[in-house]
C-alpha positions as CSV (number, residue, x, y, z in Angstrom):
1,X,41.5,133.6,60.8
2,X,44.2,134.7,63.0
3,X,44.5,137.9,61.1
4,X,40.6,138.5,61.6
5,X,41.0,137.7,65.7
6,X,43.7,139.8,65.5
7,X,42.0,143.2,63.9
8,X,39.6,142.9,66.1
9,X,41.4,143.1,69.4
10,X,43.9,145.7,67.4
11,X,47.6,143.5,67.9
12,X,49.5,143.2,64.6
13,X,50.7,139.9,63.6
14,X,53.8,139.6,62.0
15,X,55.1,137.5,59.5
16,X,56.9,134.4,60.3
17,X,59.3,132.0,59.1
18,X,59.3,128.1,59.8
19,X,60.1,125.0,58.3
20,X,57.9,123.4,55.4
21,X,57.3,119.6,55.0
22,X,54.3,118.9,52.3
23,X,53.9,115.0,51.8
24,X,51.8,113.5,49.2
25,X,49.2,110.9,49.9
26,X,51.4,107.1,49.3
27,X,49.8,104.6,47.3
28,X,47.6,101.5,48.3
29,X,48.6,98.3,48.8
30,X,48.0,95.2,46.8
31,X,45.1,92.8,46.8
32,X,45.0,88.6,48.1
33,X,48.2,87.0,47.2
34,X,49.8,90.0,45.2
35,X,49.8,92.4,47.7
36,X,52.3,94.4,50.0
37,X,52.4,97.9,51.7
38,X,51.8,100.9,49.6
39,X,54.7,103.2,48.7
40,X,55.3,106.6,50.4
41,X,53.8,109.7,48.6
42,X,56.1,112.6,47.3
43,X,57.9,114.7,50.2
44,X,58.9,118.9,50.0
45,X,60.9,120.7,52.5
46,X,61.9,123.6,52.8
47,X,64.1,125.2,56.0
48,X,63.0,128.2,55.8
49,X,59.8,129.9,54.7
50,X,58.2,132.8,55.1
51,X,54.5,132.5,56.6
52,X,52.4,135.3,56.2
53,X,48.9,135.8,54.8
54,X,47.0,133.1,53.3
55,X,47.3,129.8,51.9
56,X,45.5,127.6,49.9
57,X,46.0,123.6,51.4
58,X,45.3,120.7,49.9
59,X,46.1,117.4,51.7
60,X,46.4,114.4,49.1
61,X,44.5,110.7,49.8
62,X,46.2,107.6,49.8
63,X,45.6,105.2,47.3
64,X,42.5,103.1,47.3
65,X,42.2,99.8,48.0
66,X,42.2,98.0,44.5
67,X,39.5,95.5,43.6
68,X,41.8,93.4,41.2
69,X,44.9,92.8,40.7
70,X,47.5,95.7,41.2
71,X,47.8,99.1,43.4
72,X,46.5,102.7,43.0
73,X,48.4,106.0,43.5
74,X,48.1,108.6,45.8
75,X,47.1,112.2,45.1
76,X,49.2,115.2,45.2
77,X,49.5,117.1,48.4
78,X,49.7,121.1,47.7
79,X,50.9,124.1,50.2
80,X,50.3,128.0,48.6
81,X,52.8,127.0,46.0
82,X,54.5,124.0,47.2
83,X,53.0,120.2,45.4
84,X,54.3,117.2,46.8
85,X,53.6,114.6,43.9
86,X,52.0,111.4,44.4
87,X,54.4,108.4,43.9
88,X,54.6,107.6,40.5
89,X,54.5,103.8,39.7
């Protein structure tokens, strides 16, 4: 998008470099009397990374609430290349 406002009013953008942080989505808690809090999701960083173009982004859900006994994971959070993997229990 920035590109396309970009071409239109003739600037160049250049590419940039920042920092990266891609966290998966944790998982749910536990139900009645077996419950606590849900785990984190997966975390990525990287300190330096070149931004230019564009990139596909998917931002991963937190667990759902169970019906029964237990827990459900998160899903996987993704950035152009970059998956943060749900927490594996």
């Amino acid at each position: 998008m920035l590109n396309q406002i970009a071409a239109i009013h003739g600037i160049q953008v250049l590419p940039m470099s920042g920092e990266l942080l891609v966290v998966a989505g944790g998982g749910s808690g536990g139900t009645a009397f077996s419950g606590g809090g849900g785990g984190a999701g997966g975390v990525c960083y990287q300190s330096s990374r070149l931004l230019s173009g564009s990139f596909t982004v998917t931002i991963g859900a937190g667990g759902s609430a169970p019906s029964s006994d237990g827990n459900s994971n998160g899903t996987n959070s993704i950035f152009d290349t970059v998956t943060a993997i749900e927490n594996l229990s």
